[in-house]
N, C-alpha and C positions, 0 to 999 in steps of 0.2 A: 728431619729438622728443617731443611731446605725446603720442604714444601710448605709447610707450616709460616715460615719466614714469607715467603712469597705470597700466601694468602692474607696473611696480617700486614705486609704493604698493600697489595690490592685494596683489602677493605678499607684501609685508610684513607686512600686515593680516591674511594669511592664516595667516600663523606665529608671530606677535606672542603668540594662545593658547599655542603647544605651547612658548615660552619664558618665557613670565608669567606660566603660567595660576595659579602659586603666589605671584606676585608680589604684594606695592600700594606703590603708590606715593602718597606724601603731598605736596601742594603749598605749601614754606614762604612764610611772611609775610616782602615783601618787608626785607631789612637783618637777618634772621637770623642768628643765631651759633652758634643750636646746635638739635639737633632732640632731642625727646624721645621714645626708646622707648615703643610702646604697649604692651608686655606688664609691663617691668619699674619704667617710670615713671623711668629714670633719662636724664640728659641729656647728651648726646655732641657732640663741636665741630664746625661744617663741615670738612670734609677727614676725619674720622674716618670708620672702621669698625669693627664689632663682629657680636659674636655675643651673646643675650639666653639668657635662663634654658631659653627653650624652644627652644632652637637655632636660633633664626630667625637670618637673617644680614641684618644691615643696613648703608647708608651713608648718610650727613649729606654732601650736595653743598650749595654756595650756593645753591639755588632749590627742592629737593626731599628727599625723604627715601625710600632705595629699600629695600625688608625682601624675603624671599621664603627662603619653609619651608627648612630646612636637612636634615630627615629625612625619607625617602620616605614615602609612603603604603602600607600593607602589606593586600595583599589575599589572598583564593585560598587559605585555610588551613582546615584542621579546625577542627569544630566545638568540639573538645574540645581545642584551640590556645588561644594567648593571647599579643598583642605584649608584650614588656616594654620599654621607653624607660628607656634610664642618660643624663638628661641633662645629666649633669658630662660622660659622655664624646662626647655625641649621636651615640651607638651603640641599636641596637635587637636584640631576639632574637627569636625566635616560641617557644614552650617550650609542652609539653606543661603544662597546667592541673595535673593531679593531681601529675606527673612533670617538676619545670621539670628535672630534668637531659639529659631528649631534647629534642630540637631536632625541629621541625616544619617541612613543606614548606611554602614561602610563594611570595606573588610581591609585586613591589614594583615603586611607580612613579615611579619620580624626578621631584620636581616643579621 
C-alpha cells in the first residue's frame, strides 16, 4: 500500500508542472473574506471568481487564492510578425508588422 501511495504522489508531482506551470497560488491570512487581485488591486469575496484586466483568471477559496494565465503564449512566428492582445476580448492575432490585415503562421502554448 505504501508503495503505491508513493507512486501516486510521485506521478502527481510529475504533472502538477504541465497543469500549473502558469499558475500561483496565494496562501490567505487565516478568517479571510476576500482576496485581492494582484494585477488589478481590486478585491473579490471568498466563493468568487473572475477574470482581471489581463485575462488572468482567478478564484478566492477560504484558505487561498488560485489566478493562472488566461491567453496562451505565442511562439514560432516571423520576424516580421507581431502578437496583438484585445484584452476586453482576451482574444489574440499574430498580424503582419507593416500589413496587420495578413494574419501570420504562429504556434501557441496553452498555459
Amino acid at each position: 500500500m505504501l508503495k503505491r501511495s508513493a507512486v501516486l504522489v510521485l506521478g502527481l508531482c510529475a504533472l502538477f508542472p504541465l497543469f500549473c506551470g502558469a499558475c500561483f497560488i496565494s496562501q490567505l491570512e487565516e478568517g479571510a473574506t476576500h482576496c485581492q487581485d494582484e494585477t488589478d488591486k481590486t478585491w473579490h469575496a471568498v466563493g468568487s471568481s473572475w477574470r482581471n484586466s489581463q485575462c488572468v483568471e482567478c478564484s478566492c477559496e477560504s484558505n487561498l487564492m488560485t489566478c493562472c494565465e488566461g491567453l496562451a503564449t505565442v511562439t514560432g512566428y516571423a520576424d516580421n510578425c507581431v502578437v496583438v492582445y484585445d484584452y476586453t476580448k482576451c482574444t489574440f492575432e499574430v498580424v503582419n508588422k507593416n500589413d496587420p490585415s495578413e494574419h501570420c503562421d504562429y504556434e501557441a502554448i496553452l498555459k
